[in-house]
Every structure is written in structure tokens, then in C-alpha cells.
Backbone as CSV, one residue per row, in Angstrom:
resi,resn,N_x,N_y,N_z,CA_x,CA_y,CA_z,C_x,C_y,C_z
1,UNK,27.241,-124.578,94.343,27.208,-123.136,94.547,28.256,-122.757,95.584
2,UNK,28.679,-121.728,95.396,29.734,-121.010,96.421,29.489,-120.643,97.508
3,UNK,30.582,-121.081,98.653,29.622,-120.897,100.479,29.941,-119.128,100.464
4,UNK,29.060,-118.755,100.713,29.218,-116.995,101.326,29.979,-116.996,102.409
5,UNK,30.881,-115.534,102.062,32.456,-115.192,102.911,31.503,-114.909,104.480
6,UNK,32.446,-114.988,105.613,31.828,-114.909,106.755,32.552,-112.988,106.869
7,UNK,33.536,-112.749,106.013,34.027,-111.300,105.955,34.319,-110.491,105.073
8,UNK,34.075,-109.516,104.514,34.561,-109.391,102.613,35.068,-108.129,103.387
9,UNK,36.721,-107.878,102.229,37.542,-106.240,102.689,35.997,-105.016,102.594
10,UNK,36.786,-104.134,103.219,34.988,-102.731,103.202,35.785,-102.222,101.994
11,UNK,36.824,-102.290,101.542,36.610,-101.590,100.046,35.820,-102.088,98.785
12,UNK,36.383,-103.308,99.005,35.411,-104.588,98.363,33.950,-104.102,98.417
13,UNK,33.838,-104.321,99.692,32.055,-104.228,100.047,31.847,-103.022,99.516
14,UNK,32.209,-101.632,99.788,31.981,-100.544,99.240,31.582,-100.061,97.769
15,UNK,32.714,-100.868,97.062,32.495,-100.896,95.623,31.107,-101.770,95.323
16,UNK,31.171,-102.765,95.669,30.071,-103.605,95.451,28.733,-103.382,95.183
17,UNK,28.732,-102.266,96.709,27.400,-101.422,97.053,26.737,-100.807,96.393
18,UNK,27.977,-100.083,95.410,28.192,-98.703,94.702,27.956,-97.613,95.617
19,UNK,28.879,-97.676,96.358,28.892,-96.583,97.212,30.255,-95.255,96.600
20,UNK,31.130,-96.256,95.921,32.212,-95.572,95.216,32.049,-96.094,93.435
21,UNK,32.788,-95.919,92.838,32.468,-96.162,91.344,33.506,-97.180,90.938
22,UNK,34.647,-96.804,91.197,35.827,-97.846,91.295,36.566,-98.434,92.202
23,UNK,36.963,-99.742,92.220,37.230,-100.093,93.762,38.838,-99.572,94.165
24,UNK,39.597,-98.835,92.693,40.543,-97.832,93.631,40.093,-96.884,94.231
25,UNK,38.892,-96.198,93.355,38.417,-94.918,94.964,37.945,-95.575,95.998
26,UNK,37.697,-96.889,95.985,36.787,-97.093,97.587,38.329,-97.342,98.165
27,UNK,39.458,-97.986,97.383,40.670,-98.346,98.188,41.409,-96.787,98.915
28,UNK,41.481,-95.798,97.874,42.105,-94.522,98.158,41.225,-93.576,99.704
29,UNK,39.671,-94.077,99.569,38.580,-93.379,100.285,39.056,-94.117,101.732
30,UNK,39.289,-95.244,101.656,39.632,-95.801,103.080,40.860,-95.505,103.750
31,UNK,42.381,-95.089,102.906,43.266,-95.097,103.199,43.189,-93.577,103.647
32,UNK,42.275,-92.567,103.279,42.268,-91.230,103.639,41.425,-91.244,104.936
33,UNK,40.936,-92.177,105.515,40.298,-91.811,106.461,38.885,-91.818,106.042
34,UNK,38.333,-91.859,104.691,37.072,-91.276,104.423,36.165,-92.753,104.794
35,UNK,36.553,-93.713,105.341,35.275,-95.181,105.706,35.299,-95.244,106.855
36,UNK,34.645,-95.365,107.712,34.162,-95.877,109.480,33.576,-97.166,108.926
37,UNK,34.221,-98.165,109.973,33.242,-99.289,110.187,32.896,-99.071,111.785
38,UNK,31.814,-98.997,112.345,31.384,-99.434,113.864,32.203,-97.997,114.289
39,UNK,32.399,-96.844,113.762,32.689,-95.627,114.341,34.663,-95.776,114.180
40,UNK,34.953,-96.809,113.478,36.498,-96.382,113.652,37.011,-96.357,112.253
41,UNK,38.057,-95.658,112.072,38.381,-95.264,110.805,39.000,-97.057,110.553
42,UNK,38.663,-97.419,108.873,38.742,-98.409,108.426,40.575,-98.209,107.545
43,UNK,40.877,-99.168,107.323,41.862,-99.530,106.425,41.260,-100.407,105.346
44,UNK,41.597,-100.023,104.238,41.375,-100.655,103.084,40.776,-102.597,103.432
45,UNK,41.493,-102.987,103.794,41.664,-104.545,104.196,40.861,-105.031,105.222
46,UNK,40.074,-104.043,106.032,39.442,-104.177,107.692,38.154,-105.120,107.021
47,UNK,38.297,-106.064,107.434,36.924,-107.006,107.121,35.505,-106.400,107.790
48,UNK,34.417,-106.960,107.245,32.961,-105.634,107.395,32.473,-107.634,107.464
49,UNK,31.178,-107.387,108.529,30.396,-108.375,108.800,28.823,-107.940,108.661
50,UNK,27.922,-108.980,108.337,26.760,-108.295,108.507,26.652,-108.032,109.782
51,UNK,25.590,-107.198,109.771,25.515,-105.888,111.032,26.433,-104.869,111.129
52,UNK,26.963,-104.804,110.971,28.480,-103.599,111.039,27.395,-102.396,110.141
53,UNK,27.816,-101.367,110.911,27.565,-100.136,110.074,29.164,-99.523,109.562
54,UNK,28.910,-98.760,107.989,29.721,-98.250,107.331,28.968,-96.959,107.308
55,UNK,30.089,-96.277,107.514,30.199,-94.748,107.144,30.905,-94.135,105.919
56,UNK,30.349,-93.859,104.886,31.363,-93.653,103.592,31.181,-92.115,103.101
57,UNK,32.143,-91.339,103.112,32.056,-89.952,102.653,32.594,-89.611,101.719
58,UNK,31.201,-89.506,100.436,31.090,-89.534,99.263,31.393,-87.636,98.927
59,UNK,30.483,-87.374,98.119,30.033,-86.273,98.421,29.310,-86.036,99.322
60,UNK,28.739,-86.528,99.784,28.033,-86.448,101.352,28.291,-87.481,102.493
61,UNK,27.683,-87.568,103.341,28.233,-88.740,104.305,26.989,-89.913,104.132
62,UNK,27.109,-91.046,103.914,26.399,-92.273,103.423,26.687,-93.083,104.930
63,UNK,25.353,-93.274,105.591,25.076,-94.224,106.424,24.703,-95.171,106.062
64,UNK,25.272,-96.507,106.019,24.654,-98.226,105.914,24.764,-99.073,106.885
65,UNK,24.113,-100.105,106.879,24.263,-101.057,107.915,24.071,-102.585,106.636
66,UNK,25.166,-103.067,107.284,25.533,-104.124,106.018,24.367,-105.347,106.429
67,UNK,23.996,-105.736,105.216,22.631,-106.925,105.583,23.257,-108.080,104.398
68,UNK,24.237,-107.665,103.604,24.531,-109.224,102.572,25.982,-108.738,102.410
69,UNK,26.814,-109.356,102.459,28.181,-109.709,101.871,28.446,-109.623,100.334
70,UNK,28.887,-108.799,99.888,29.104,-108.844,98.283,30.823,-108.654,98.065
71,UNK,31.254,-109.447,97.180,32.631,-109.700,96.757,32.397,-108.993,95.474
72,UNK,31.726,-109.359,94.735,31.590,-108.402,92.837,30.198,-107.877,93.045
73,UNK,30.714,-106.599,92.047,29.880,-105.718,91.719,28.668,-106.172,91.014
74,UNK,27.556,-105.821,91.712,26.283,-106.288,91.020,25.395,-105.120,90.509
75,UNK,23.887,-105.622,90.081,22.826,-104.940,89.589,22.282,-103.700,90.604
76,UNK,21.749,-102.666,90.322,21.231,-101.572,91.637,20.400,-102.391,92.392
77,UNK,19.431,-103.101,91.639,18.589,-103.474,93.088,19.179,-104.758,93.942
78,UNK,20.366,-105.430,93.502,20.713,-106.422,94.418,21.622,-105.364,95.478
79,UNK,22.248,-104.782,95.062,23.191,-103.833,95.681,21.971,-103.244,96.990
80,UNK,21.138,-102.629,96.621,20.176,-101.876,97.403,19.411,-102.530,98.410
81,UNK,19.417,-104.086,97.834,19.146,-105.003,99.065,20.038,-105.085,99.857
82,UNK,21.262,-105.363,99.887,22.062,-105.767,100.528,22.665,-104.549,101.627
83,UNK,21.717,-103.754,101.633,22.371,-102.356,102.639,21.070,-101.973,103.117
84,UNK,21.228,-101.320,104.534,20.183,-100.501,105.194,20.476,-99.689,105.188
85,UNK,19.986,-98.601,104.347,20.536,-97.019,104.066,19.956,-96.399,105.672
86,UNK,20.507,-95.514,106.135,20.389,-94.891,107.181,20.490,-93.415,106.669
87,UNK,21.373,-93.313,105.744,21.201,-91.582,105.558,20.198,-90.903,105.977
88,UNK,20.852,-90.053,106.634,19.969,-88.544,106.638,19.276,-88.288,105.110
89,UNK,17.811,-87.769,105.134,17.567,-86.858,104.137,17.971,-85.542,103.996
90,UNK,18.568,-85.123,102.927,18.930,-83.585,102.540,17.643,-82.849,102.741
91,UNK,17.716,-81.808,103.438,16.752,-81.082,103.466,16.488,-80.518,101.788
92,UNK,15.258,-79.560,101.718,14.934,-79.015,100.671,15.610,-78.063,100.384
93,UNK,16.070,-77.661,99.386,16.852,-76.333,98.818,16.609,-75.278,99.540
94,UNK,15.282,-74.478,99.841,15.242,-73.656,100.170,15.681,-73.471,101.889
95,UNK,16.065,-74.669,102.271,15.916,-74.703,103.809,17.673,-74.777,104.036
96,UNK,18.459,-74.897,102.945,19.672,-74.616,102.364,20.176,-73.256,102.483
97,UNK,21.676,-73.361,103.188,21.599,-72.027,103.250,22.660,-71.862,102.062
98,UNK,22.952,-70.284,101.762,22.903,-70.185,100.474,24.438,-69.585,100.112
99,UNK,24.818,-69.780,99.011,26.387,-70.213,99.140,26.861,-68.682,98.853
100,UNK,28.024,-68.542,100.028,28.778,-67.544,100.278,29.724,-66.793,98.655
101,UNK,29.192,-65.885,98.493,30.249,-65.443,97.037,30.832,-64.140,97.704
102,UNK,32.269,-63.991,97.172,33.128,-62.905,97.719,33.379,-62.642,96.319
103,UNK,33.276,-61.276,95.976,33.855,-60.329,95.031,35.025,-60.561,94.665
104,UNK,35.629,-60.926,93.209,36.723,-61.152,93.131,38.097,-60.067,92.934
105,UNK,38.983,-60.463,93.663,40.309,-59.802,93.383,40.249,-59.750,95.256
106,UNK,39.585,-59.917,95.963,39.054,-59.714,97.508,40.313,-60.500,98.312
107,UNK,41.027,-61.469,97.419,41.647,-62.536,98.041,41.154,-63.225,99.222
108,UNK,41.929,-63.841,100.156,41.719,-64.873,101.058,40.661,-63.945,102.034
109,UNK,40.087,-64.914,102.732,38.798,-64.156,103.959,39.485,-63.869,104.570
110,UNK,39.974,-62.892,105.441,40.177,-63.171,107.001,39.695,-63.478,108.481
111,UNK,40.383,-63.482,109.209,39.850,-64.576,110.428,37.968,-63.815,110.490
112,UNK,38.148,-63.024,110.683,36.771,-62.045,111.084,35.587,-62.466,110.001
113,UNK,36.062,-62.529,108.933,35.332,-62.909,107.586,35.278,-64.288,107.398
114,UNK,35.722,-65.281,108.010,35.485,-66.317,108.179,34.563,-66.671,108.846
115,UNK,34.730,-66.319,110.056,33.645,-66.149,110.990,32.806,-65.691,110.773
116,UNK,32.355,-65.021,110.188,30.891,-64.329,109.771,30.055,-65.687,108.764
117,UNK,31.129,-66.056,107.778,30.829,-66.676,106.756,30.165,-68.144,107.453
118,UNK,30.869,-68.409,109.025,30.812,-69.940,109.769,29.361,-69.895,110.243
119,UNK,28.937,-68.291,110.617,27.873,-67.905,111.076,26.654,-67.613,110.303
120,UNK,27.098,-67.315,109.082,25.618,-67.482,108.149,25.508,-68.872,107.586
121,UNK,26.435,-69.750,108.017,26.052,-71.616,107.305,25.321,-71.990,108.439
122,UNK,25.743,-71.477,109.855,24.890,-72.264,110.834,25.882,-73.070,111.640
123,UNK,27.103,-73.167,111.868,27.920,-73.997,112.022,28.664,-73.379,113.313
């Protein structure tokens, strides 16, 4: 049997996870800045150890803390072992605030209308 890597690339690991779908988006997601390992922006190639937390921003932001080393893409529940999901839960819809629509032909917001808009998300 094959000795387990002491480091696998975080795009690697990422894909693996299924945290991305293909391991060029996990490669493209790292080179944009979109992976933290341990709070620092990752490069495609940055080796991930167990314990290391990954930060991956999917459509949302995905907290893990790595617990198995994966080189190929596996089954959901081996994948699901091999990570300590940390995510936040999404709150409930209604606790959602509710998406800004501007009348069209209105063009761009301005600064003032931005601000209003920053102020009814909560932000």
C-alpha cells in the first residue's frame, strides 16, 4: 500500500474535498487570492498539512480544518471525513436581508445611493 504524503498542493486538496469542481478552478481560485491556508493567501502549490485550516471562497466563504490528506478525488462521504467543516450556518431567509432592485434605465447608484443601499444590507 502507498505511504500517505506528509503535504498535498491546497489546490489538490481543495479539489479532492470538493470544495471546487475542477482542479483548474481550485488552481485559478488560489491564484486570485480566493484560498487562505492558516490566514495567508495561498498559491496554487503552498503545501496544506493536517491541522492547517483552509479558507475557500466559493460562493460563500467555506471554513475547514484539514483532518486527511487527499491527492484524488474521492466519494462524498470519504471527502466529508477528511475535513472539519467550520462554516458558519446561513441564517434563515427571512432573517436575510432583501435584495436591493433599482428601476431600470436609473443607471449607476450614486455615492449617496450606495450608501443607503450599504445601510439597508447591514454592512
Amino acid at each position: 500500500m502507498a505511504e500517505q504524503p506528509s503535504t498535498v498542493r491546497v489546490d489538490v486538496w481543495t479539489w479532492s474535498v470538493r470544495l471546487y469542481k475542477t482542479r483548474s478552478a481550485a488552481t485559478e481560485a488560489a491564484k486570485a487570492g480566493h484560498i487562505r491556508v492558516n490566514g495567508d493567501r495561498a498559491k496554487p502549490a503552498q503545501p496544506v498539512r493536517i491541522g492547517d485550516e483552509v479558507r475557500a471562497f466559493t460562493d460563500r466563504e467555506h471554513i475547514v480544518i484539514v483532518k486527511q490528506l487527499l491527492t484524488k478525488r474521492v466519494g462524498a462521504a470519504i471527502a466529508q471525513a477528511a475535513i472539519e467543516d467550520r462554516t458558519p450556518v446561513l441564517p434563515p431567509k427571512e432573517e436575510r436581508a432583501a435584495p436591493v432592485i433599482r428601476e431600470r434605465g436609473l443607471g449607476r447608484p450614486t455615492k449617496r445611493d450606495r450608501r443607503a443601499i450599504e445601510r439597508l444590507r447591514g454592512r
